[in-house]
C-alpha positions as CSV (number, residue, x, y, z in Angstrom):
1,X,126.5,-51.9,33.0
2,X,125.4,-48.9,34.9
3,X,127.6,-47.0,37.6
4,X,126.6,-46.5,41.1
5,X,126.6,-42.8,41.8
6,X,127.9,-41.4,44.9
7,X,127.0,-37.8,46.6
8,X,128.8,-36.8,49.6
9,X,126.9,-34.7,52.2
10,X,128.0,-33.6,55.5
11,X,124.8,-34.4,57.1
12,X,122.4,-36.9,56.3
13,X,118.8,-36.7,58.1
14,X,116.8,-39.9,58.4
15,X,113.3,-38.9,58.8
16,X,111.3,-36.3,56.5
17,X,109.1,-35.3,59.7
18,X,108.4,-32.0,61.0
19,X,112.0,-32.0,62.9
20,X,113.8,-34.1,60.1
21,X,112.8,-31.2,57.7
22,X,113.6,-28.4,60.2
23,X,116.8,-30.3,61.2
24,X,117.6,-29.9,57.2
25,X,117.1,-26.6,56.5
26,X,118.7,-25.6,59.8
27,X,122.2,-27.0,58.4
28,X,121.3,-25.7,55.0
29,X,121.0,-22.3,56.2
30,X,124.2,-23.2,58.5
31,X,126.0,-23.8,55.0
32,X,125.8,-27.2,54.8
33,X,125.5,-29.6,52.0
34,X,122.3,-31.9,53.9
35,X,119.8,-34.7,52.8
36,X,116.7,-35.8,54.3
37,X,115.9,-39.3,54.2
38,X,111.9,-40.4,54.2
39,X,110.4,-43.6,53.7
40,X,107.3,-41.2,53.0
41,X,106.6,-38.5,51.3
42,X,107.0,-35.3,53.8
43,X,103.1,-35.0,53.6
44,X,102.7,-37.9,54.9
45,X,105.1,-38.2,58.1
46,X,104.5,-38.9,61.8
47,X,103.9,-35.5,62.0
48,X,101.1,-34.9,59.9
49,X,99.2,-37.6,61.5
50,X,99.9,-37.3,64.7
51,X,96.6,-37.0,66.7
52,X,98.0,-34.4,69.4
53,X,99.5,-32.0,67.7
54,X,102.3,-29.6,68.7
55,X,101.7,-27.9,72.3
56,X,102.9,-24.3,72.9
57,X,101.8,-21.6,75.5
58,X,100.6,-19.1,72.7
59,X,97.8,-17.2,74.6
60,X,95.3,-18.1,72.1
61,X,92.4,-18.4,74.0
62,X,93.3,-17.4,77.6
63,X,95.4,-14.5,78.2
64,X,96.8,-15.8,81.3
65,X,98.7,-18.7,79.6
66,X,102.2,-18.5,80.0
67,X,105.1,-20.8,79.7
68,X,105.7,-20.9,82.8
69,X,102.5,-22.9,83.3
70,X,102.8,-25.1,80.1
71,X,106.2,-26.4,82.2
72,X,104.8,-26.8,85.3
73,X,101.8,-28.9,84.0
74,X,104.9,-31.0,81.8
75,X,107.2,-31.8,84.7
76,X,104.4,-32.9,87.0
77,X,102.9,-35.0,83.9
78,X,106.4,-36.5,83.8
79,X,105.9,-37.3,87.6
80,X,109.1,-35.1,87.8
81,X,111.4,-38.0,86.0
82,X,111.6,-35.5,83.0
83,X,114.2,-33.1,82.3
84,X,113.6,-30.3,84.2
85,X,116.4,-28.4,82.2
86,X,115.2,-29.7,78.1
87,X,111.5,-29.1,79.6
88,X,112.1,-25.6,80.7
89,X,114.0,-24.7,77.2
90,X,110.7,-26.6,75.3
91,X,108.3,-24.7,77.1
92,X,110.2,-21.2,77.0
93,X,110.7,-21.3,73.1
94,X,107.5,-22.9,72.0
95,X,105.5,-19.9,70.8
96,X,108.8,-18.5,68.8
97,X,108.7,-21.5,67.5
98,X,105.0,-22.0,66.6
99,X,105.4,-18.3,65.3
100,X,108.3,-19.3,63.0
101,X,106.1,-22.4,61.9
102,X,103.6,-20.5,61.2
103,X,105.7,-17.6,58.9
104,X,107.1,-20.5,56.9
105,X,103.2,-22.0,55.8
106,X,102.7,-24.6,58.4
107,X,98.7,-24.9,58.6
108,X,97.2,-25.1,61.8
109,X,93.8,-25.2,63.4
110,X,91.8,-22.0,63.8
111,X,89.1,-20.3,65.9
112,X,86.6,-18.7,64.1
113,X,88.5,-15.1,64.7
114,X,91.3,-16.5,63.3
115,X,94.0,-17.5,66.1
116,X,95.6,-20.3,66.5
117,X,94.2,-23.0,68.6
């Protein structure tokens, strides 16, 4: 008769997309014992097939792109029922946080010179 085995954790993570994973090794760094939970393997999570993509105001292509902008364009395509407060925070950290994406191997579409589209 086998045994069932139990493992304590002091956060469990259901969902092995993008924010599931960064979720995980957020508390992991943070010192905590963490498991991420996927019907799927991480590959192939919401994430990964998601059509749109991530948006950031990175300055790719137009030097005069700016957070400030990316908000603007959210809150009015949220016909201003968004909040203003999470949508501000979104827009201001985005590029740190494509940039920290990018450091830790994240793939993501290219221009020909190289940048980040």
């Amino acid at each position: 008769m086998s045994s069932i085995r139990t493992i304590f954790f002091d956060a469990v993570i259901i969902g092995g997309g993008g924010a599931g994973l960064r979720a995980g090794l957020q508390l992991a760094q943070g010192g905590l014992k963490s498991a991420v939970v996927s019907k799927v393997f991480p590959t192939r999570s919401h994430t990964v097939s998601a059509q749109g993509g991530i948006t950031a105001a990175i300055a790719s292509d137009d030097p005069n792109d700016d957070w400030r902008w990316h908000m603007y364009d959210t809150v009015k395509g949220s016909d201003y029922l968004g909040d203003q407060d999470a949508i501000e925070y979104m827009c201001r950290v985005g590029p740190q946080a494509v940039d920290e994406l990018e450091h830790m191997g994240l793939p993501f579409s290219r221009t020909e010179s190289g940048r980040i589209y």
